[in-house]
FIDO-617617 format. One record per atom (N, C-alpha, C): residue in three letters; y, x negated, z. Coordinates in steps of 0.05 Angstrom, whole numbers, padded with zeros to 5 digits, always signed. Last residue first. Example, Ala and Ser with C-alpha at 12.3 -4.5 7.8 and 13.67 -1.06 7.14 Angstrom:
! residues 2
SER-00045-00257+00142SER-00021-00273+00143SER+00001-00258+00157ALA-00114-00264+00156ALA-00090-00246+00156ALA-00066-00264+00156
***
This chain:
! residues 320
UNK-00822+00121-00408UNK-00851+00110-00437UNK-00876+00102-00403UNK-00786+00165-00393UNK-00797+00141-00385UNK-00819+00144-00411UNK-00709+00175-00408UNK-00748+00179-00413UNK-00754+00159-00398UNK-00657+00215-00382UNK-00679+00190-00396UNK-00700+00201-00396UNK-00596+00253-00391UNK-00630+00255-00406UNK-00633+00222-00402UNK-00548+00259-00349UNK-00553+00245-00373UNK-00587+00258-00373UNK-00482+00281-00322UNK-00509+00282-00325UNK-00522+00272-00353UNK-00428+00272-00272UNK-00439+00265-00300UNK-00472+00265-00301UNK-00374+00303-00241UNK-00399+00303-00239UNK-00412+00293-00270UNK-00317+00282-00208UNK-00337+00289-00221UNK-00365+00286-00224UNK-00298+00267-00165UNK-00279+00275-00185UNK-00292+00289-00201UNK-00331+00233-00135UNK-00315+00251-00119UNK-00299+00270-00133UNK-00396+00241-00179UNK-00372+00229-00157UNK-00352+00244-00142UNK-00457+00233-00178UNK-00438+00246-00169UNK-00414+00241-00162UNK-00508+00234-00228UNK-00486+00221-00218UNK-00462+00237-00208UNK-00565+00246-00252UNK-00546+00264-00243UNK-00526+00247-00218UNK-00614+00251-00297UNK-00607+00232-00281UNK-00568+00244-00273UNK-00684+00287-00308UNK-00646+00278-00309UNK-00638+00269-00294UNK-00735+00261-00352UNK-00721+00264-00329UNK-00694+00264-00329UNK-00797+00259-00397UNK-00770+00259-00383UNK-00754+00271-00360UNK-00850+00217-00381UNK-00835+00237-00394UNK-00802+00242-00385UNK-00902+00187-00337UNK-00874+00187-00366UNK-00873+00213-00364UNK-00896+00187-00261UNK-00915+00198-00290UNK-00883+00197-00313UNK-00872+00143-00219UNK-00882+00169-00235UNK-00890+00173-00254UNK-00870+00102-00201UNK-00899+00104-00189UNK-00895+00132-00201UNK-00820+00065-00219UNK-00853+00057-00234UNK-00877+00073-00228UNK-00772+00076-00214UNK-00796+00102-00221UNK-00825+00094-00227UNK-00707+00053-00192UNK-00740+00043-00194UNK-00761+00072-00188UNK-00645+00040-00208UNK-00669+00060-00206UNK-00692+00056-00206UNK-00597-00008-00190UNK-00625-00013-00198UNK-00639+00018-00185UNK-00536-00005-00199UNK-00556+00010-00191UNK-00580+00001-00203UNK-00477-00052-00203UNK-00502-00051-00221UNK-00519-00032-00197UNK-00431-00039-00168UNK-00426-00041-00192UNK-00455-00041-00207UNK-00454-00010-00111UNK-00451-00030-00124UNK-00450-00020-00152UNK-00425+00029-00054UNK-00439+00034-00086UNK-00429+00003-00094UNK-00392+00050-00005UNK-00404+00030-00013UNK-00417+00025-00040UNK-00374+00102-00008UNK-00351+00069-00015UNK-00369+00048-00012UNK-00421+00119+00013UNK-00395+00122+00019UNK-00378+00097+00017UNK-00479+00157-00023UNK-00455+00130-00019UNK-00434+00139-00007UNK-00555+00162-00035UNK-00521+00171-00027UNK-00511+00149-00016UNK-00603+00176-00076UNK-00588+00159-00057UNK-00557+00168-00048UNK-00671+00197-00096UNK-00643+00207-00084UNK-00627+00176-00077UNK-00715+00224-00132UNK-00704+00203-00134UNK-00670+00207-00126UNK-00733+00274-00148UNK-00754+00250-00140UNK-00751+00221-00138UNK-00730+00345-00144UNK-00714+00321-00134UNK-00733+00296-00131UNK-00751+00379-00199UNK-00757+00374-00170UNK-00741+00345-00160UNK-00745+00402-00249UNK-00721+00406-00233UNK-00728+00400-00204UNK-00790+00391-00278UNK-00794+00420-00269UNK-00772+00425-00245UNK-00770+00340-00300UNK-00769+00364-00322UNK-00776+00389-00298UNK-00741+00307-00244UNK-00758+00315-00264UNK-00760+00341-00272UNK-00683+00278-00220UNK-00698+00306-00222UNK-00719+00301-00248UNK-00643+00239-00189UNK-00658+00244-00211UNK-00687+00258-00201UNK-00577+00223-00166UNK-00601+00243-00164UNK-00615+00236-00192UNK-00524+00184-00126UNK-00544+00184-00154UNK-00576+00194-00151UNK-00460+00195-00100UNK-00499+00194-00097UNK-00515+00196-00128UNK-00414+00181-00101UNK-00421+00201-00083UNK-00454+00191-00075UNK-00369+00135-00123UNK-00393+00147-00136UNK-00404+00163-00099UNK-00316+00118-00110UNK-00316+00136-00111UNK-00342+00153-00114UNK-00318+00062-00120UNK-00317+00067-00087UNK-00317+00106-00086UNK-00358+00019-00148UNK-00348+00042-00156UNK-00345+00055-00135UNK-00338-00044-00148UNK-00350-00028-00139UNK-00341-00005-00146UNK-00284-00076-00200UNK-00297-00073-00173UNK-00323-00053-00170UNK-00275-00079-00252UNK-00283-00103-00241UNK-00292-00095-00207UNK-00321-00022-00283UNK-00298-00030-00265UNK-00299-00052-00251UNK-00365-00002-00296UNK-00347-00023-00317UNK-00330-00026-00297UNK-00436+00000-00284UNK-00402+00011-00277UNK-00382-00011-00289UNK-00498+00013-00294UNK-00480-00010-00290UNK-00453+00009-00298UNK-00563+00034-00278UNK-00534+00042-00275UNK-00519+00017-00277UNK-00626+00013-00303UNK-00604+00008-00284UNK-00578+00022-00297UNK-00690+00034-00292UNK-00673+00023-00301UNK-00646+00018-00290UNK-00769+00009-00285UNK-00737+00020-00276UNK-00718+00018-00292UNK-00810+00026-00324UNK-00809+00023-00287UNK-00789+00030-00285UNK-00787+00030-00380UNK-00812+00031-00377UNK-00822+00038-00341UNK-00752+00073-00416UNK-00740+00050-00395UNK-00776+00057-00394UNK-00703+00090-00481UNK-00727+00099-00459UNK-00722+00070-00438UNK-00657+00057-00446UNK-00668+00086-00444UNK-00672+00089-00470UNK-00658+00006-00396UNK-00663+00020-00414UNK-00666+00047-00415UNK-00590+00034-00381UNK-00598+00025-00393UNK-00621+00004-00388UNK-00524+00060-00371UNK-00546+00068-00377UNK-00570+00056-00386UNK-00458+00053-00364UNK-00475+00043-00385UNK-00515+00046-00367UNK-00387+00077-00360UNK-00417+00066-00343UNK-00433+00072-00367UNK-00343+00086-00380UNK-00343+00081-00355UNK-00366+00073-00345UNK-00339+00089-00439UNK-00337+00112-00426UNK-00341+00105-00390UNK-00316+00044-00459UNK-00314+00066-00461UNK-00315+00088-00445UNK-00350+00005-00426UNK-00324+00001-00427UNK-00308+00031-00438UNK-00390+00009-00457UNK-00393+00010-00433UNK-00356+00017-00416UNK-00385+00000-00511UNK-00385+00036-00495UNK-00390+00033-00466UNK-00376-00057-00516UNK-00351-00030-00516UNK-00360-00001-00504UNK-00401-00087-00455UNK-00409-00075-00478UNK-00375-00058-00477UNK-00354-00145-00421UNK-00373-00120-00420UNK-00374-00110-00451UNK-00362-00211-00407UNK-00352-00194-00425UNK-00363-00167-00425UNK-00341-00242-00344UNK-00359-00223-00355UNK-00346-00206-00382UNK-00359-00312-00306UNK-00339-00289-00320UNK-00350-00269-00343UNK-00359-00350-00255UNK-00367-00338-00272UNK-00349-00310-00289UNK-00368-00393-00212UNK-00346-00385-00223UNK-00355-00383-00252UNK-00406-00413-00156UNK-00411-00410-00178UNK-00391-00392-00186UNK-00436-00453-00096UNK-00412-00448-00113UNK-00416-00436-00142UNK-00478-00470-00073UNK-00481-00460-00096UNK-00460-00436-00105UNK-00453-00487-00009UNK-00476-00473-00034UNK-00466-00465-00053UNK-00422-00501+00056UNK-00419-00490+00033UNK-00445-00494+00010UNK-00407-00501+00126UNK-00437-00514+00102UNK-00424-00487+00082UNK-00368-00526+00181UNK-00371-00500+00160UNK-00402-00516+00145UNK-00377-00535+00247UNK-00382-00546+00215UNK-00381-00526+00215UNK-00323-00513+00294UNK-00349-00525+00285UNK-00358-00523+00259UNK-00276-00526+00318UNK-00287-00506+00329UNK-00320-00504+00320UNK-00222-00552+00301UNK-00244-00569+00316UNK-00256-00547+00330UNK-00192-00524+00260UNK-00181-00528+00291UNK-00205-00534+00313UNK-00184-00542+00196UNK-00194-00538+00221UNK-00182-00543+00251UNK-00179-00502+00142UNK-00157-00511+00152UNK-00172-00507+00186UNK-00191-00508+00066UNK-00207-00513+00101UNK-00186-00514+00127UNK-00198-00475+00018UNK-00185-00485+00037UNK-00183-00490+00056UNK-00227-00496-00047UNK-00232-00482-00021UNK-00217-00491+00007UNK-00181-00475-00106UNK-00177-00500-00082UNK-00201-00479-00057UNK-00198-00470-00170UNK-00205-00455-00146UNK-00200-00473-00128UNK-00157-00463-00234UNK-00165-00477-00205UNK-00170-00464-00179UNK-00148-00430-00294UNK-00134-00437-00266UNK-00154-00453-00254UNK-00104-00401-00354UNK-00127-00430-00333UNK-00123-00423-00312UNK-00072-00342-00356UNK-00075-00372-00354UNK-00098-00383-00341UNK-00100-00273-00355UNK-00076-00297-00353UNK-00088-00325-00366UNK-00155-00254-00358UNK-00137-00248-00375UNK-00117-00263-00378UNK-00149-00241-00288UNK-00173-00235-00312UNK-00147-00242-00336UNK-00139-00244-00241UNK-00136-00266-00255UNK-00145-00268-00283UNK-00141-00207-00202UNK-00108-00217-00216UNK-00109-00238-00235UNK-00202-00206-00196UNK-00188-00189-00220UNK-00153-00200-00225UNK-00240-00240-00182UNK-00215-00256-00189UNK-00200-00233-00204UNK-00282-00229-00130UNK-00276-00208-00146UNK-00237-00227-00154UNK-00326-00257-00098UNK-00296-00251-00091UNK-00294-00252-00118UNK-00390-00257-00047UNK-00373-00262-00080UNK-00347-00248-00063UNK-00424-00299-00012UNK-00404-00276-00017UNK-00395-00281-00046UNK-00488-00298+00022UNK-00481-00300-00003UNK-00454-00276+00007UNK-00501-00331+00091UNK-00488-00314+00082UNK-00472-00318+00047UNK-00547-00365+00126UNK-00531-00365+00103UNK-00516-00338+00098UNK-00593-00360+00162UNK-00559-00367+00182UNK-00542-00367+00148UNK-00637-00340+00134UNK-00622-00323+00149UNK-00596-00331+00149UNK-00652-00395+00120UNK-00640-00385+00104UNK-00628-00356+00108UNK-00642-00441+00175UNK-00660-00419+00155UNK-00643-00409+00143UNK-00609-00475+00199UNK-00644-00485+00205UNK-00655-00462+00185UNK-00545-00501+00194UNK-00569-00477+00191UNK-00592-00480+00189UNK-00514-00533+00246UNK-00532-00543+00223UNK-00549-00519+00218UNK-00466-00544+00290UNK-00475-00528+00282UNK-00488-00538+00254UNK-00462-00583+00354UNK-00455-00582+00323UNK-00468-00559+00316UNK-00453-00532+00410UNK-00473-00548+00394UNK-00461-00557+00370UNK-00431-00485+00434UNK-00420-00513+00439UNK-00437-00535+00423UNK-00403-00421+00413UNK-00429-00446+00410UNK-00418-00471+00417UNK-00398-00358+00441UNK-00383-00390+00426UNK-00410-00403+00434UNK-00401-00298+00405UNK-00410-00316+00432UNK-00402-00340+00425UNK-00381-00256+00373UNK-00369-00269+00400UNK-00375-00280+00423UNK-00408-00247+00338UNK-00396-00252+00329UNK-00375-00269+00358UNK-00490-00261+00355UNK-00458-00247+00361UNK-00439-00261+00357UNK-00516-00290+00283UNK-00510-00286+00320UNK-00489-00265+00316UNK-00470-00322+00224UNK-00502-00313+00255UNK-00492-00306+00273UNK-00423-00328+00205UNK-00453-00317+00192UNK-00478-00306+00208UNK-00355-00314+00219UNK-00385-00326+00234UNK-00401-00320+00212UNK-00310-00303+00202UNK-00328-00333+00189UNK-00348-00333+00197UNK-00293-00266+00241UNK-00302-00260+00217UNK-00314-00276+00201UNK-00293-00291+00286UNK-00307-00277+00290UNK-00322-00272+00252UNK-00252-00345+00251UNK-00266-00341+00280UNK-00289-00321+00272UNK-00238-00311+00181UNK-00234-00338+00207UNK-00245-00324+00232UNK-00220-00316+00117UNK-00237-00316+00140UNK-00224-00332+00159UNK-00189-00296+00055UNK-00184-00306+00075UNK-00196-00297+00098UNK-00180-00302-00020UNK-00196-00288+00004UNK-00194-00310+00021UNK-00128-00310-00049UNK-00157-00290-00054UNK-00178-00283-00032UNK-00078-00327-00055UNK-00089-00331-00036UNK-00111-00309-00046UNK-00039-00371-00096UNK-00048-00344-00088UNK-00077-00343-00074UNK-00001-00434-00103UNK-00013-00416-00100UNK-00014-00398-00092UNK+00029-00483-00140UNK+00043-00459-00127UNK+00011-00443-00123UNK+00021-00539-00146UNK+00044-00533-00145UNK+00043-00502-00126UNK-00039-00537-00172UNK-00031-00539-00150UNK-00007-00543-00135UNK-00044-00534-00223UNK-00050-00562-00212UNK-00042-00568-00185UNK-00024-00484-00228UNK+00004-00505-00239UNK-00015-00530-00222UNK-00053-00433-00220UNK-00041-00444-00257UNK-00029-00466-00262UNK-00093-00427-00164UNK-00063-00440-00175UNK-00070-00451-00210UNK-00113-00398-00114UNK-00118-00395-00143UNK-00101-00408-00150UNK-00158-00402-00056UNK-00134-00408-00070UNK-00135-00410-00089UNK-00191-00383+00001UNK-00187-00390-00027UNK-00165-00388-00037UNK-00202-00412+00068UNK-00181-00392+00051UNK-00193-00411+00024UNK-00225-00410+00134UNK-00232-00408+00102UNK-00214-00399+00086UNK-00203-00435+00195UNK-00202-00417+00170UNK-00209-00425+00149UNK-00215-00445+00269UNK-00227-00457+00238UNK-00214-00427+00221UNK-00159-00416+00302UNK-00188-00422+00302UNK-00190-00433+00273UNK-00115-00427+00363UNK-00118-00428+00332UNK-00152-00432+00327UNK-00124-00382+00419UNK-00133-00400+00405UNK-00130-00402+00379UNK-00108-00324+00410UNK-00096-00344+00429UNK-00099-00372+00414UNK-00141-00294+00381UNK-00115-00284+00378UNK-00091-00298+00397UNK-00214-00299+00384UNK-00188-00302+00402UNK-00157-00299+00392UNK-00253-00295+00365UNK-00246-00265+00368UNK-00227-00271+00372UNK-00294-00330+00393UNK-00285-00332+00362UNK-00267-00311+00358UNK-00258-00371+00444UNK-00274-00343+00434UNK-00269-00342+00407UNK-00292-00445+00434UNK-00267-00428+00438UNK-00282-00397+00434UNK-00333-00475+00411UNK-00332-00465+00448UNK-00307-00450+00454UNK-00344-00453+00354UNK-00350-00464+00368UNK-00335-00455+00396UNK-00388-00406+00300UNK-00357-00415+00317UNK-00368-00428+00336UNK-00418-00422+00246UNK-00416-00413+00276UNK-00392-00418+00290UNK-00441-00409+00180UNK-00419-00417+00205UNK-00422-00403+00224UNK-00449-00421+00118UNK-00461-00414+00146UNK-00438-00431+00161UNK-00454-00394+00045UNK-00432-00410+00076UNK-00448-00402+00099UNK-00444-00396-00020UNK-00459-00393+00000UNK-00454-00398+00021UNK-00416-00356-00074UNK-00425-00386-00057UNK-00442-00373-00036UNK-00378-00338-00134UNK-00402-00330-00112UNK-00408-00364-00091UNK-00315-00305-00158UNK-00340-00336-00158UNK-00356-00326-00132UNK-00310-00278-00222UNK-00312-00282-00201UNK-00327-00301-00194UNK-00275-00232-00276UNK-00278-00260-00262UNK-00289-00257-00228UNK-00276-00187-00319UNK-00274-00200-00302UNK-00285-00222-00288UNK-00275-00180-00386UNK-00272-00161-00365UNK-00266-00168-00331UNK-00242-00231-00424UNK-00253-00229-00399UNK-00252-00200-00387UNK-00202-00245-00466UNK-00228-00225-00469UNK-00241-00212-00451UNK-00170-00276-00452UNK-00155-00240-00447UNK-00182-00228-00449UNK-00203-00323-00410UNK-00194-00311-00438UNK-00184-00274-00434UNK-00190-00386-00381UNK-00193-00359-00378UNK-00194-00353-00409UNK-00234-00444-00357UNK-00215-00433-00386UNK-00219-00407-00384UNK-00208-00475-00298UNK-00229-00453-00307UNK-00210-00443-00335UNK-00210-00539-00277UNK-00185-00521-00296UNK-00214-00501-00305UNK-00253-00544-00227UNK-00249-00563-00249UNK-00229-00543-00256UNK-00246-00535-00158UNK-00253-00532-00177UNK-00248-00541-00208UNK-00243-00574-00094UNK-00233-00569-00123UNK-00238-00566-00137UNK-00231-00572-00032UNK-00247-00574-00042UNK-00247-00557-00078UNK-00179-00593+00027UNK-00193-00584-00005UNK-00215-00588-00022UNK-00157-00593+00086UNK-00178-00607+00063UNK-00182-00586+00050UNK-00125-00598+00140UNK-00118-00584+00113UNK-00148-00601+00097UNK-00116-00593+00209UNK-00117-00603+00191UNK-00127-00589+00172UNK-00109-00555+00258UNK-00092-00548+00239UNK-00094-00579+00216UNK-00115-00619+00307UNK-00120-00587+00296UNK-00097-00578+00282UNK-00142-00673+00271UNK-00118-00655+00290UNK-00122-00632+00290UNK-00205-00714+00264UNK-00188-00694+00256UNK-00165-00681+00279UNK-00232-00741+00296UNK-00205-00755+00283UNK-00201-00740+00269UNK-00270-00719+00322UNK-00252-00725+00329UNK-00227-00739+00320UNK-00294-00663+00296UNK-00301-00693+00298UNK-00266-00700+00300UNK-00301-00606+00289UNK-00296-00616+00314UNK-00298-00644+00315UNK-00306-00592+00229UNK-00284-00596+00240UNK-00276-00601+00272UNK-00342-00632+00177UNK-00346-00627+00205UNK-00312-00618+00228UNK-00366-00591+00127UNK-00343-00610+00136UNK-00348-00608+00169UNK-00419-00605+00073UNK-00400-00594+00096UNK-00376-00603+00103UNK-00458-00580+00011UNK-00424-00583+00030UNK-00417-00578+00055UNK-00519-00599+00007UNK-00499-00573+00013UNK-00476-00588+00009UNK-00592-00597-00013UNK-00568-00615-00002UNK-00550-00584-00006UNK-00638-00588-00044UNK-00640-00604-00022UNK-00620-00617-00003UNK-00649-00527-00053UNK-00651-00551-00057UNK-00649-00570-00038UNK-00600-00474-00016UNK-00641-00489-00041UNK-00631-00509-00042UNK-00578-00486+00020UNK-00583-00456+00025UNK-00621-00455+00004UNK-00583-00538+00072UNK-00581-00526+00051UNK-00597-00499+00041UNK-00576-00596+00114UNK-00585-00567+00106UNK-00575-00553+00075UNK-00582-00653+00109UNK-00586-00647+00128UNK-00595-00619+00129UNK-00554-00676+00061UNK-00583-00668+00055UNK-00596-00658+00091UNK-00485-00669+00039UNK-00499-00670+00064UNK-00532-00658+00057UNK-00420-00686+00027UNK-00447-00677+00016UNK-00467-00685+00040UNK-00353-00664+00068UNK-00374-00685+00039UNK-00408-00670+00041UNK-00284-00651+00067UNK-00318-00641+00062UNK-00330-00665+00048UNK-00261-00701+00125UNK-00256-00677+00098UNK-00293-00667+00091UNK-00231-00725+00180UNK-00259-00721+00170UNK-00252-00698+00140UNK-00166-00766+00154UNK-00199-00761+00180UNK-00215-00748+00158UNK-00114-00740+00129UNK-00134-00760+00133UNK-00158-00747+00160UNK-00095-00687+00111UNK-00089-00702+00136UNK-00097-00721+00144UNK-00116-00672+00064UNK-00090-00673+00062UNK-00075-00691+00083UNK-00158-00692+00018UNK-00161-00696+00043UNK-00134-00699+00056UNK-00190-00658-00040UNK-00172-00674-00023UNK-00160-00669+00007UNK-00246-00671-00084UNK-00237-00666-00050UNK-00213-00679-00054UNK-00270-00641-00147UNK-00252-00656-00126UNK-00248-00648-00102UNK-00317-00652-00209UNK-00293-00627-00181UNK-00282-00649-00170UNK-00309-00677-00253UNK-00292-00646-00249UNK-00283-00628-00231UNK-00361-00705-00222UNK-00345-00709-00253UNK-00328-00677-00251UNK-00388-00692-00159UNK-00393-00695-00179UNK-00361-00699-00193UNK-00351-00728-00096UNK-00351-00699-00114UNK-00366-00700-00147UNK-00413-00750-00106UNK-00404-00727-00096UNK-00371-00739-00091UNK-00480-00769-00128UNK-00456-00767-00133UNK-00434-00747-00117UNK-00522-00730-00121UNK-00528-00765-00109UNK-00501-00761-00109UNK-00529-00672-00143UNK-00533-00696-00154UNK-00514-00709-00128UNK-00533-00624-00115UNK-00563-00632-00112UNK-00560-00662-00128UNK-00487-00593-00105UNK-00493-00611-00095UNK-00519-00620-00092UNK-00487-00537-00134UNK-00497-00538-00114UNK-00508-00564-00094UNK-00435-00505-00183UNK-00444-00535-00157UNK-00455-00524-00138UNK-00411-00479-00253UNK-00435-00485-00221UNK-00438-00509-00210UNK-00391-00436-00284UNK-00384-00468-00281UNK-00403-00466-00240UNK-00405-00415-00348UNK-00395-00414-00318UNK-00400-00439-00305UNK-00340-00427-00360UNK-00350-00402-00357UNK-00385-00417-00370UNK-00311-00478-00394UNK-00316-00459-00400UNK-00330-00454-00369UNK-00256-00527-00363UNK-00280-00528-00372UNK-00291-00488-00383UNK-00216-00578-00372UNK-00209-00553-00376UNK-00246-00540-00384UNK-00211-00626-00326UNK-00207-00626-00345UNK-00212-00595-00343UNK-00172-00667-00288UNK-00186-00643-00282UNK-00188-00639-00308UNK-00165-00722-00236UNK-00152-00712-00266UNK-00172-00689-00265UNK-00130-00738-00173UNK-00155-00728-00186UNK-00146-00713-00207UNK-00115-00792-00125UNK-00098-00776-00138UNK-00133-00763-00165UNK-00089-00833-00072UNK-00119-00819-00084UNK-00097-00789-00108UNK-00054-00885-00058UNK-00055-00856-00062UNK-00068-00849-00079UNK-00024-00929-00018UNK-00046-00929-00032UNK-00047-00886-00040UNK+00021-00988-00008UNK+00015-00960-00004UNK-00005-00946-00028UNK+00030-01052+00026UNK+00013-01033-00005UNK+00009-01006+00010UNK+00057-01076+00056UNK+00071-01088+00036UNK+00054-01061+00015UNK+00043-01089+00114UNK+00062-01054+00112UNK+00063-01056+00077UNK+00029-01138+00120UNK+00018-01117+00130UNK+00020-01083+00118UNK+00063-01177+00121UNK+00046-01163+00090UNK+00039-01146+00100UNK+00123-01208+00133UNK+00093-01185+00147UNK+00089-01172+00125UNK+00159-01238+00113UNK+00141-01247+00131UNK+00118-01233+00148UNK+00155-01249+00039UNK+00146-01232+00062UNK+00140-01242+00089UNK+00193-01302+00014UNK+00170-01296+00023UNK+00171-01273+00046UNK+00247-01273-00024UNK+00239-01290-00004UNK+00211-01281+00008UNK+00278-01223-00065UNK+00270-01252-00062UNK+00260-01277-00056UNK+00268-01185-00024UNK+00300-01194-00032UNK+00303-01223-00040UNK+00214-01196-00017UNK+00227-01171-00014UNK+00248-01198-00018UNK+00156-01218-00051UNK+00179-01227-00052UNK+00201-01211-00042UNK+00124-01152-00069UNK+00117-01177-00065UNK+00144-01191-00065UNK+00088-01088-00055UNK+00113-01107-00053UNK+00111-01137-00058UNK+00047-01032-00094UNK+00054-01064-00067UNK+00081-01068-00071UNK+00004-00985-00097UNK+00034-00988-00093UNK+00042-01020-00080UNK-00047-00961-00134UNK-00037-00972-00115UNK-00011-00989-00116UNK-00071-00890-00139UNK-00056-00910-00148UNK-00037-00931-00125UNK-00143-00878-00147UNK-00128-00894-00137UNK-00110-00906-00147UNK-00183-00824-00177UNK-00165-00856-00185UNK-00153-00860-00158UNK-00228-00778-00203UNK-00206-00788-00182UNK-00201-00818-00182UNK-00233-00752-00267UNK-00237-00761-00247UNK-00220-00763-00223UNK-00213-00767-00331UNK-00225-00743-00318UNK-00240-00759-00289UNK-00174-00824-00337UNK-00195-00804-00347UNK-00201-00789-00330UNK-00100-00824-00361UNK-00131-00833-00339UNK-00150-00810-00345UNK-00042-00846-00392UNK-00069-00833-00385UNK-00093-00833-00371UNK+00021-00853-00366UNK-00003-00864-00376UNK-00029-00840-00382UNK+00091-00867-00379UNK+00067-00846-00379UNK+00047-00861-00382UNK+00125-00917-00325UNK+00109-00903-00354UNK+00090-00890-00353UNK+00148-00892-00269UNK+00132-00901-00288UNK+00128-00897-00312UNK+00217-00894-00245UNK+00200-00883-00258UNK+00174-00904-00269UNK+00245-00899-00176UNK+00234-00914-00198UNK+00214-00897-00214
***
């Protein structure tokens, strides 16, 4: 049976299904007669787009839970949180969940543009594994997966994937906890970003957070945030951007590449009589933005001497 097209507004709906009269004749068991189905409209929103569950409301207007297996799914919770006054959790040892149950947690249609140097979303998460080994390769354990999908959730790509040892946030990664788990400080949090580069430039899309629990213990989610970056042209030009210069305390290295610069060696700066007064060294670790901090030397100028594995680049600043 088809329906007529309709429209519904931005939100989640209920569409409900009955029977009445089967082959004519009074029902003699209503019971079974209405089938009911949660269903969520999404509208198409700009960059950047932020939840940290501090409104009453939940899923706020644009996002969405869905709850693939019935039982326990994520909801809002003033119990802990990374600021303010509230979080996302899900409880996955409560008992009317199965193991290997599915819940979603739904980002609004993100509006991409070819403009975009890159895309990414940042959050917040604390987790402890529970009485199984988190390490185990026996035991199915709790997993975190992100999910990217252009089609409203038809077809997805998988962006980043945790579990057991590696979900942990506190503690040894391999001690099990038999306790609910609730973060008491802002230690037990863990900030991650995840780098959307397959996505820079395509189509809309949708962030699903993918919960898939095997009753091992609460996840807590934060200040979700899906953001996106136009870079300067000479930044973009020539590979890294400089800047201020002149600079008054500090200034900063920024790298155009949607990732980390895994190649940068060490970043030197020498004053005019060629004395070393400012060192660091890298191995694949180097962040995309360098904060230089000189506030405790005397002005004038200085060179600033970037090393990589390929090459070597040297620049003139000042300090004022």
């Amino acid at each position: 049976m088809s329906l007529p097209a309709g429209n519904a507004a931005v939100g989640t709906h209920i569409l409900t299904v009955y029977t009445t009269d089967p082959n004519g004749s009074n029902d003699q068991v209503t019971t079974n007669d209405t089938l009911r189905k949660t269903f969520s409209v999404y509208a198409a929103a700009a960059t950047p787009l932020f939840e940290g569950f501090e409104n009453s409301v939940f899923p706020t207007p644009n996002w969405g839970v869905q709850n693939v297996n019935g039982g326990t799914t994520f909801e809002r919770s003033t119990v802990a949180s990374k600021t303010g006054t509230a979080s996302m959790m899900i409880s996955n040892p409560n008992n009317r969940n199965a193991n290997g149950a599915i819940d979603y947690f739904i980002s609004p249609i993100v509006q991409n543009s070819a403009s975009f140097d890159s895309v990414h979303v940042d959050f917040d998460m604390a987790y402890k594994a529970g009485v199984q080994y988190p390490g185990s390769t026996v035991f199915a354990l709790d997993t975190l997966e992100i999910l990217a999908t252009g089609d409203c959730g038809a077809t997805f790509t998988s962006v980043w994937k945790k579990w057991g040892d590696a979900l942990q946030t506190i503690d040894d990664p391999n001690y099990p906890y038999s306790a609910a788990f609730a973060p008491r400080a802002t230690s037990e949090w863990k900030r991650t970003r995840i780098y959307l580069t397959p996505l820079v430039g395509s189509s809309n899309f949708q962030l699903y957070f993918s919960m898939k629990g095997n009753k091992q213990n609460n996840l807590w989610l934060d200040n979700i945030n899906i953001t996106s970056q136009k870079l300067p042209q000479r930044l973009k030009d020539q590979g890294y951007l400089i800047y201020p210069n002149p600079f008054n305390n500090t200034f900063l290295i920024h790298h155009s590449a949607v990732e980390p610069p895994v190649d940068l060696q060490s970043v030197q700066v020498f004053n005019s009589a060629g004395q070393l007064v400012w060192d660091k060294r890298y191995n694949g670790n180097a962040d995309r933005q360098i904060t230089v901090d000189l506030k405790n030397l005397s002005k004038g100028m200085y060179i600033l001497k970037m090393i990589y594995s390929n090459k070597t680049v040297v620049e003139r600043i000042v300090k004022n």
